[in-house]
C-alpha positions as YAML, in Angstrom:
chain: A
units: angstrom
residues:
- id: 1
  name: UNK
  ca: [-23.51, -73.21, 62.57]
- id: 2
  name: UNK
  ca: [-25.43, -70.03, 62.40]
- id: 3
  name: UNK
  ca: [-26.81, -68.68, 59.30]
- id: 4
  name: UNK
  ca: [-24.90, -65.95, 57.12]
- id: 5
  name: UNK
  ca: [-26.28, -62.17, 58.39]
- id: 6
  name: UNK
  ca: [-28.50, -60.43, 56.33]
- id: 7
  name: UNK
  ca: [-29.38, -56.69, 56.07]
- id: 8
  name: UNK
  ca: [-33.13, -56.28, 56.31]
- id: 9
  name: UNK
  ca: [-33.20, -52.61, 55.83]
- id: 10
  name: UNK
  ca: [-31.41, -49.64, 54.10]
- id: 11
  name: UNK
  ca: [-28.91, -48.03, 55.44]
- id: 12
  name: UNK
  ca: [-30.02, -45.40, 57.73]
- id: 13
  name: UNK
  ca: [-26.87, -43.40, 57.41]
- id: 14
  name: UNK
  ca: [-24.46, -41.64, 54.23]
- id: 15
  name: UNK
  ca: [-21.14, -43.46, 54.31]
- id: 16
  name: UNK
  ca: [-18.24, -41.01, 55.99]
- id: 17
  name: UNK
  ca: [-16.40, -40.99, 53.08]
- id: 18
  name: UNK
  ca: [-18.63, -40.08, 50.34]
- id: 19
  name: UNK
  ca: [-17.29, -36.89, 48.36]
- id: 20
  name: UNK
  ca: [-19.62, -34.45, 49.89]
- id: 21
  name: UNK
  ca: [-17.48, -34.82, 52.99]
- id: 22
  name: UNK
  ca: [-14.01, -33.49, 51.53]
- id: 23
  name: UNK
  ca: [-12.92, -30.49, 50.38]
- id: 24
  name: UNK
  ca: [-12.56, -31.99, 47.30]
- id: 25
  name: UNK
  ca: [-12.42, -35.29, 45.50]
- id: 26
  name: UNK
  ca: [-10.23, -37.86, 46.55]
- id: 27
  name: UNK
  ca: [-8.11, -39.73, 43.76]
- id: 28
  name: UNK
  ca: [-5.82, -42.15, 44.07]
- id: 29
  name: UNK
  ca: [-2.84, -42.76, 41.90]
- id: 30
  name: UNK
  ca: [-0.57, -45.45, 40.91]
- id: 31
  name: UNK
  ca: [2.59, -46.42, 39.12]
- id: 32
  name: UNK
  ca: [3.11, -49.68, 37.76]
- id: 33
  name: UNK
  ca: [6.11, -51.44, 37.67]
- id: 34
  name: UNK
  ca: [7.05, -48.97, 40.47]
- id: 35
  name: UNK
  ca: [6.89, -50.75, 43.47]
- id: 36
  name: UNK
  ca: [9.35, -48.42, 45.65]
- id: 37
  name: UNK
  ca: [5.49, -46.69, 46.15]
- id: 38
  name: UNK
  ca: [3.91, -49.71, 47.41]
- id: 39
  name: UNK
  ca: [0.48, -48.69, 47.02]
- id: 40
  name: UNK
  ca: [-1.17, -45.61, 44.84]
- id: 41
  name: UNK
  ca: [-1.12, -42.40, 46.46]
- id: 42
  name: UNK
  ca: [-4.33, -40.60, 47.18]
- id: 43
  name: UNK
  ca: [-4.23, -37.11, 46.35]
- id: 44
  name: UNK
  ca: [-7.40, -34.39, 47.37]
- id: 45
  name: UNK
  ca: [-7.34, -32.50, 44.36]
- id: 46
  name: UNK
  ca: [-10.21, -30.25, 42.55]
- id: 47
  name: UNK
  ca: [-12.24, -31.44, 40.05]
- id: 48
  name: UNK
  ca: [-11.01, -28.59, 38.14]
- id: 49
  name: UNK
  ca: [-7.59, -29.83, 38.14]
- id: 50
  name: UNK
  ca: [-6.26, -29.79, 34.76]
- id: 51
  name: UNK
  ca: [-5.01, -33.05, 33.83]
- id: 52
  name: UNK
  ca: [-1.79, -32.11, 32.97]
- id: 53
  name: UNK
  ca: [-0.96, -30.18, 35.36]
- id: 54
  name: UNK
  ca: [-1.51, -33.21, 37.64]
- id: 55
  name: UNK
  ca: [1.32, -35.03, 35.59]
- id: 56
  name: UNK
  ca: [3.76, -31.68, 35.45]
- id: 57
  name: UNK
  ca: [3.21, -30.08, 38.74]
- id: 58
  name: UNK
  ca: [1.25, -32.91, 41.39]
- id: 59
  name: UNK
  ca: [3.19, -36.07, 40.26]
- id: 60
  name: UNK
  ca: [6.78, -34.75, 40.57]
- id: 61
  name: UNK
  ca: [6.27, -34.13, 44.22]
- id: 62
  name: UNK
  ca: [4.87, -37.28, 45.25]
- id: 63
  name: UNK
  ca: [6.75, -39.45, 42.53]
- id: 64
  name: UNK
  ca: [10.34, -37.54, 41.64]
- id: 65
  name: UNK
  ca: [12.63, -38.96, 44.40]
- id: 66
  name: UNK
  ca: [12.38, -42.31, 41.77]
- id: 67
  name: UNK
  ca: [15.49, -42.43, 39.58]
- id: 68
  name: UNK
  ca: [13.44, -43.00, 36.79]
- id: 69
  name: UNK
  ca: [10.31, -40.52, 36.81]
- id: 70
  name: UNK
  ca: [13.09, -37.85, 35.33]
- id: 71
  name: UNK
  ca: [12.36, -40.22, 32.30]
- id: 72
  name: UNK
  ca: [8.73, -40.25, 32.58]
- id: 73
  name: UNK
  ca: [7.63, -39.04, 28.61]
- id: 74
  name: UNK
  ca: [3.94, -38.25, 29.02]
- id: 75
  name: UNK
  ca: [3.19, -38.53, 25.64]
- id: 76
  name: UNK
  ca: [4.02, -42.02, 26.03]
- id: 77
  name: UNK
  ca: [2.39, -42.87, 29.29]
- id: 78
  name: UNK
  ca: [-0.53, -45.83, 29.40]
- id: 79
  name: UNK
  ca: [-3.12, -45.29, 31.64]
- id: 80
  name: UNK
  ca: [-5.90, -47.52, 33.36]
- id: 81
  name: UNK
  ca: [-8.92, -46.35, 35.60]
- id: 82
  name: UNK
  ca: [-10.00, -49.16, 37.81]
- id: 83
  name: UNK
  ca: [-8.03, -51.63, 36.03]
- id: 84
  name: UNK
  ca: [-9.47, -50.66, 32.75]
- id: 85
  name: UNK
  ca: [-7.62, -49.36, 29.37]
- id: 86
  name: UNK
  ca: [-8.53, -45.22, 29.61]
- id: 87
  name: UNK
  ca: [-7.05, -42.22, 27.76]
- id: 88
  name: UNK
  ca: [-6.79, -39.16, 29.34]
- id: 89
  name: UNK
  ca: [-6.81, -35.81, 27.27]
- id: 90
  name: UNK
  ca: [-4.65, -33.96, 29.01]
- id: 91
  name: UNK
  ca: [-6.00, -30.85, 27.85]
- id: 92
  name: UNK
  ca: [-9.47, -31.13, 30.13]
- id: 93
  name: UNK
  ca: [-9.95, -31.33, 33.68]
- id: 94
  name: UNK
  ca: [-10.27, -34.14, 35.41]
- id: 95
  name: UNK
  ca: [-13.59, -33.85, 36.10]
- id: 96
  name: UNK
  ca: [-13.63, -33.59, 32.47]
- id: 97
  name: UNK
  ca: [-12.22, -36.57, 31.77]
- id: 98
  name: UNK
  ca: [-14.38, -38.33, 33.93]
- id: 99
  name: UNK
  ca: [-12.51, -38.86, 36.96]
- id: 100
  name: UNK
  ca: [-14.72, -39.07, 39.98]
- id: 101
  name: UNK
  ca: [-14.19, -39.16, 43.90]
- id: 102
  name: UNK
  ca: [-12.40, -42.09, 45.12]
- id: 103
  name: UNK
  ca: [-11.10, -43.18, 41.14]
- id: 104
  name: UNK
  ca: [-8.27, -45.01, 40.86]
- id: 105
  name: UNK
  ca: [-6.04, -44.45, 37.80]
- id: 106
  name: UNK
  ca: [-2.17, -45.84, 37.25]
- id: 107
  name: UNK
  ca: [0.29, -44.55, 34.35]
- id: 108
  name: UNK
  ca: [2.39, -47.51, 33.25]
- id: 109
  name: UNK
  ca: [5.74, -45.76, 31.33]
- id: 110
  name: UNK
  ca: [7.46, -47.82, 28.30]
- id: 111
  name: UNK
  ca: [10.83, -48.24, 29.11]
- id: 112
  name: UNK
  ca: [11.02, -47.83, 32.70]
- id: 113
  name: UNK
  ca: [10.48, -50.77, 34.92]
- id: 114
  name: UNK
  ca: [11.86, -49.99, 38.25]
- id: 115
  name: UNK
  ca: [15.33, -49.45, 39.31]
- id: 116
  name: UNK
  ca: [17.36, -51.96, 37.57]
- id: 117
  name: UNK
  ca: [14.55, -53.32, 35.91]
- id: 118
  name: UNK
  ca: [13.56, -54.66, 39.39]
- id: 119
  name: UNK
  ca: [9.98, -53.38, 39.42]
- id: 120
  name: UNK
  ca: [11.04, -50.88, 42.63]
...
């Protein structure tokens, strides 16, 4: 059997999708219990975003044709950033709040699991 490859020396090139190489950030974004999106989004949005205009005026568009985001409260709304607990202050950006190229955050919405409960 031949032994495991090893890298010997750095990498001599940036990665291709490092944020210097988009017009702005990447940032992907999920909604649990919401499965009818299979996968989060990713959305190139500025840093200067303000948060909640991301929930008011991005999210609709990619997330309205569920029956139940015309439900969504905000106020309510738990969030996680790579898995984590994280609170958002919807009144910064999101560079402000610390949200980086390539982040991952979800919302998870009391109340709302899915059509039917199903978790679609």
């Amino acid at each position: 059997m031949n032994a495991p490859a090893t890298l010997t020396a750095p990498r001599a090139t940036a990665p291709r999708d490092c944020g210097v190489r988009f017009a702005a950030p990447l940032l992907y974004v999920g909604w649990a219990d919401h499965l009818m999106f299979g996968a989060p989004v990713s959305l190139c949005l500025s840093a200067r975003t303000p948060f909640a205009a991301l929930c008011t005026q991005v999210l609709p568009g990619i997330f309205g044709s569920h029956p139940d985001f015309s439900q969504v409260n905000w106020d309510r709304a738990s969030w996680t950033r790579a898995g984590q607990p994280w609170q958002p202050d919807p009144g910064k950006t999101l560079a402000q709040n610390g949200l980086t190229h390539k982040d991952l955050i979800e919302f998870r919405t009391p109340g709302l699991r899915g059509i039917g409960g199903s978790g679609s």
